[in-house]
C-alpha positions as MATLAB code, in Angstrom:
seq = 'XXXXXXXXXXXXXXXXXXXXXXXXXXXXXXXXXXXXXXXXXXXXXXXXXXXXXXXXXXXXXXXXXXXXXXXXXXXXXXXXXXXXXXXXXXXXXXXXXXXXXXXXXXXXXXXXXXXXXXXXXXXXXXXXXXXXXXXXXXXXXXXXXX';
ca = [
      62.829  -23.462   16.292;
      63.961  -20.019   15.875;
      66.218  -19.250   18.637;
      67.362  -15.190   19.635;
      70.956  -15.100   20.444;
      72.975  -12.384   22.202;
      75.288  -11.753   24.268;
      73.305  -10.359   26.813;
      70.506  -12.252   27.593;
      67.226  -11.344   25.898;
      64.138  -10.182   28.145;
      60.092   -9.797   27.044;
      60.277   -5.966   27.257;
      63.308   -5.816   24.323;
      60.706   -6.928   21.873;
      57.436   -5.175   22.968;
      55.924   -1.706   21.994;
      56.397    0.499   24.931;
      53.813    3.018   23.454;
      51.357    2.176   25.906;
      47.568    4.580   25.799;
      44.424    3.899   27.731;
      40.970    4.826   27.774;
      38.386    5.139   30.312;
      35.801    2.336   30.544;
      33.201    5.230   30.365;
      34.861    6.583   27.366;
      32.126    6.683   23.932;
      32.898    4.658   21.232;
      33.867    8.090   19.476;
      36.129    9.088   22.238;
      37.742    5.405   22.081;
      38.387    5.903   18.174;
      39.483    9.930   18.661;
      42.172    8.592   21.099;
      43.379    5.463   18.446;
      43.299    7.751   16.041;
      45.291   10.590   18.015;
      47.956    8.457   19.588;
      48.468    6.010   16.151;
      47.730    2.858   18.011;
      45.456    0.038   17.744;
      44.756   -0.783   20.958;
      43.451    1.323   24.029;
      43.658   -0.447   28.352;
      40.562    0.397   29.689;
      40.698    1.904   32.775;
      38.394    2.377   35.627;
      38.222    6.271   36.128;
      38.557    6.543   40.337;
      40.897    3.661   40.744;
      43.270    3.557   38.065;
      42.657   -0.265   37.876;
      42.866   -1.807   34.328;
      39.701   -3.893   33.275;
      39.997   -4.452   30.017;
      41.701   -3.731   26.062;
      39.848   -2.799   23.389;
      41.336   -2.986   19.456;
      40.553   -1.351   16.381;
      39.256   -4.535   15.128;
      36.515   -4.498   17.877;
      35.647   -0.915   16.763;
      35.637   -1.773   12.813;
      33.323   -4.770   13.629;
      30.896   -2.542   14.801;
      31.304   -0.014   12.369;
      30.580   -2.604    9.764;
      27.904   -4.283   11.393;
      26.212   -0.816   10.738;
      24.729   -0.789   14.529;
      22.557    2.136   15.423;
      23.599    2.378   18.252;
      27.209    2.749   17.977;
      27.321    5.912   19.921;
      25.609    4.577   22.632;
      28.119    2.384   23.836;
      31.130    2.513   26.114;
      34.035    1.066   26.007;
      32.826   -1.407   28.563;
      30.484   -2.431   26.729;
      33.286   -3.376   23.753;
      36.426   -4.556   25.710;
      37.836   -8.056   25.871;
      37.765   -8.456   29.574;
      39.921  -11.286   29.391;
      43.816   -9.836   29.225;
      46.924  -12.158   28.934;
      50.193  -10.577   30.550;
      53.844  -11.824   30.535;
      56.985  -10.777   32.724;
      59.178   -8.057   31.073;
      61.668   -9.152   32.994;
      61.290  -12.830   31.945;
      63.690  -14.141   29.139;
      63.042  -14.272   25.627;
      63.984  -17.954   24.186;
      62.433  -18.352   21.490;
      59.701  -17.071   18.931;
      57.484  -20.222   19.655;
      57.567  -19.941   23.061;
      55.516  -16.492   22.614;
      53.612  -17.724   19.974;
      51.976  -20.260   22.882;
      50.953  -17.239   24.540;
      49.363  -15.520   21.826;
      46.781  -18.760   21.878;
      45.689  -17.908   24.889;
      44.570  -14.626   23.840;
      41.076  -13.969   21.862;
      42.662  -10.133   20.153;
      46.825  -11.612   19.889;
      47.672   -9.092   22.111;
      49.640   -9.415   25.297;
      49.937   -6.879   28.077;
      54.288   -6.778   29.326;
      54.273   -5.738   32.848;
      56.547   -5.335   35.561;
      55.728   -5.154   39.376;
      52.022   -5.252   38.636;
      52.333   -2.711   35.749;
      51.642   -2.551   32.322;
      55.034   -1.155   30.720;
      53.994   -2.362   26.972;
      52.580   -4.325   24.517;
      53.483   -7.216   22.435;
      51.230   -7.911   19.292;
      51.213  -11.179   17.045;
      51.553   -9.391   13.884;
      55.192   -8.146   15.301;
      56.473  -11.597   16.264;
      55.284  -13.169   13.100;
      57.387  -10.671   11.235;
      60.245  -11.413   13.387;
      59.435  -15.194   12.407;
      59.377  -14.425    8.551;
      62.796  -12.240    8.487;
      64.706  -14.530   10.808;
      64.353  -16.955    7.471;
      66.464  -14.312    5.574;
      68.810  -12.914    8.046;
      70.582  -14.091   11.279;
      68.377  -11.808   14.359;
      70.494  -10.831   17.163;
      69.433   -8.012   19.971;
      71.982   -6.753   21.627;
];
């Protein structure tokens, strides 16, 4: 097991992305990309437009799929129509242990994304790709946050 050691104790929110951009659910798949594209992420919260309320993510894979799948209709759709409604979230505040322990989250999680929130709120982002680089440097050097 690859354990994080510090002297202060390590939380969620000192390894997540705090770059955080969100879409409407209305929002065109063109408008979805422009916004990826503008703020150099690769994932978008939807949002519901009156209440602020998130409903869903949506990830440049989702919009790539389509775009390969050639689909006429690919400026007919809404981000609604693409998101993944189902959105795992995790304590910033909650301590970090261990690399596996994440890693059992990410399983839950059909686009290895997690939403890090604190008092209800999103506040970042943690993706898979990060924490298995973590993983494969933490064979070469000794990772400590402090």
């Amino acid at each position: 097991m690859t354990e994080l050691k510090s002297s202060n104790a390590v939380k969620i929110r000192d390894v997540m992305s705090p770059h955080v951009v969100y879409c409407y659910v209305e929002d065109t798949v063109p408008e979805v990309a422009k916004k990826m594209m503008d703020n150099w992420v690769d994932t978008l919260f939807c949002i519901e437009k009156d209440s602020g309320k998130v409903k869903g993510v949506i990830t440049d894979g989702i919009i790539w799929k389509l775009v390969a799948k050639a689909d006429p209709k690919i400026y007919q759709y809404m981000a609604k129509d693409l998101m993944v409604t189902k959105l795992i979230s995790i304590d910033g505040n909650k301590p970090f242990n261990s690399i596996e322990e994440l890693r059992d989250e990410f399983e839950k999680s059909p686009i290895k994304r997690i939403a890090v929130t604190s008092n209800g709120r999103i506040i970042g982002l943690i993706r898979r790709k990060f924490i298995e680089r973590i993983k494969r440097y933490s064979r070469t050097f000794d990772i400590k946050f402090s």
